[in-house]
N, C-alpha and C positions, 0 to 999 in steps of 0.2 A: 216482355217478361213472361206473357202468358203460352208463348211458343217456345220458352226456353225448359217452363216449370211441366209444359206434355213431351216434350221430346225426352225430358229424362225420366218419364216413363215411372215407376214405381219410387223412384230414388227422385221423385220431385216432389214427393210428400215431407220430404226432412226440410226444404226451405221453406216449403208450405205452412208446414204444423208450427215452424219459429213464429213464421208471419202471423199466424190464424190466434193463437194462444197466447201474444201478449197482450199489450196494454190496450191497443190501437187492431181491436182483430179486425179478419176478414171474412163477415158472415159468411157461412154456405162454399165458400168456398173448396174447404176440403171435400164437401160433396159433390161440389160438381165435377173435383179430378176421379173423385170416385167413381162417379156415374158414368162418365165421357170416356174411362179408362177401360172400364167391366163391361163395358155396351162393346168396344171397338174390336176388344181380346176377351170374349167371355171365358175361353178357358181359365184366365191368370186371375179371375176375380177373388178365390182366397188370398192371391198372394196382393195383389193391390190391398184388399180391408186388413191387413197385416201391416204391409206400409204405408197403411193410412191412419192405422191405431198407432206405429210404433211411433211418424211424426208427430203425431196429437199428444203422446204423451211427453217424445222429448221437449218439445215446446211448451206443455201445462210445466212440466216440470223446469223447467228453466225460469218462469212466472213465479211460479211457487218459492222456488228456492230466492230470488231478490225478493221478494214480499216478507218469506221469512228471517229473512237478514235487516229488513225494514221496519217491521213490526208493525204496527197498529197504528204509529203517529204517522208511519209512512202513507198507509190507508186515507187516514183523516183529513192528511191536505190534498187528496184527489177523487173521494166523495163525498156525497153530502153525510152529514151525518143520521140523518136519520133512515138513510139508505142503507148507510153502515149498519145499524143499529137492527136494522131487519132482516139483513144477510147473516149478522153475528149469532142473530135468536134463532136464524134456521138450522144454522151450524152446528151450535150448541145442541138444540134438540135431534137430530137427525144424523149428525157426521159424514158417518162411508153412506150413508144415502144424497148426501146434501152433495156429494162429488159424484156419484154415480148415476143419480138421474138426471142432472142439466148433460152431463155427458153422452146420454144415451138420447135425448131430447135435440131435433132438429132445430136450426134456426126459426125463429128470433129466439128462441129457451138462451136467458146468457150466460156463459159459462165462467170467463175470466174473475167476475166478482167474486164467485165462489173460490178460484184457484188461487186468487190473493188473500180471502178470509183464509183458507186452509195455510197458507204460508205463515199471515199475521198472527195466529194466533197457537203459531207450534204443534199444527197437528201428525201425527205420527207420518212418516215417509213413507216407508212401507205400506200403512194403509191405504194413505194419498196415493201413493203408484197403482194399486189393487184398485181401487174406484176407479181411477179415472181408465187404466187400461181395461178391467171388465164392463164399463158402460160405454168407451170408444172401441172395444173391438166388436159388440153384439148389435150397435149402428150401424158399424162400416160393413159390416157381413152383410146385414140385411141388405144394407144399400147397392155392396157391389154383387151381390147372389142377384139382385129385383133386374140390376143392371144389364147382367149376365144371360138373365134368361129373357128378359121381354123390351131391352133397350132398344134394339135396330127396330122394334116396330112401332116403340113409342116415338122416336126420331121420326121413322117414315110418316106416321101418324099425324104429328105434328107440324112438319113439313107440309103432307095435305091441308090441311085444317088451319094452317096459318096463324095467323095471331088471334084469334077467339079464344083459342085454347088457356095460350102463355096470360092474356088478360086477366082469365075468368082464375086461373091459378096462381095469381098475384094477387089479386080480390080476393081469396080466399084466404089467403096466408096473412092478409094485409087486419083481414075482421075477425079471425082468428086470436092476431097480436092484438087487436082493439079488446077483444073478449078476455085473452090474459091479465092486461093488463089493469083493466076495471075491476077483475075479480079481486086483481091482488089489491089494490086502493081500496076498495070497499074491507078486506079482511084487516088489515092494519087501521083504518079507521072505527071498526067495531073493537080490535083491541085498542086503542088508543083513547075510547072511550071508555073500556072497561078498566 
């Protein structure tokens, strides 16, 4: 599948974006056709993070719109609820930020929860498309513009250097997520005592 979804080249972002953007995503993914795509053709790299925002959003939007047809009971018997309950209070105070930053935010940041809150609880379409396409297209630029310009020699690089590299940037990403994730337990536990 993974030689089907680079041969078709810019137009493998729409089965991409389905896969990446439901229930069951596919971390990082959409970045790496990004990355692999804008390194090999750096001329086409606008148009990859074009078709890498326009997948990301048919696929948020496909998520969104069953969520919004499910509502909220539909949410409740596939998380916990007090996961719910702390995505809902982001929601509420934040909105078109609470879609636009996990968007603009690389992996592990997770995005789907938010795209189901926005469905469950009726938030406007129109905004919901404005979020999620201005926080996936100012990602996928950076990503395939960084790709475009210094990819073949972060390949070649890495290629030298071998796997120290790829370790030390999985350790990194890995205690990163350790650090997200503490903050956010420790925040929800000062409010849950307040």
């Amino acid at each position: 599948m993974r030689r089907w979804i680079f041969h078709l080249g810019g137009l493998g972002f729409i089965p991409l974006g389905l896969l990446d953007s439901s229930v069951l995503p596919l971390p990082g993914s959409m970045d790496v056709l990004t990355i692999v795509l804008s390194a090999r053709r750096g001329e086409l790299w606008f148009y990859y993070a074009l078709m890498a925002t326009i997948g990301s959003v048919v696929g948020g939007y496909v998520t969104y719109r069953l969520a919004r047809k499910g509502g909220k009971e539909t949410l409740a018997r596939r998380f916990p609820k007090r996961k719910l309950e702390k995505i809902y209070k982001v929601f509420g105070r934040w909105g078109f930020g609470a879609i636009a930053i996990p968007a603009l935010l690389p992996p592990p940041a997770p995005m789907v929860p938010f795209v189901l809150a926005a469905g469950a609880m009726q938030y406007s379409v129109s905004k919901f498309l404005a979020a999620l396409t201005l926080g996936r297209m100012v990602r996928y630029s950076v990503l395939a513009y960084l790709a475009a310009r210094y990819g073949r020699q972060m390949l070649t690089f890495l290629s030298q250097m071998g796997h120290p590299i790829l370790i030390a940037a999985v350790a990194l990403i890995a205690a990163a997520a350790v650090v997200f994730a503490v903050i956010l337990g420790s925040k929800g536990k000062k409010s849950a005592a307040a």
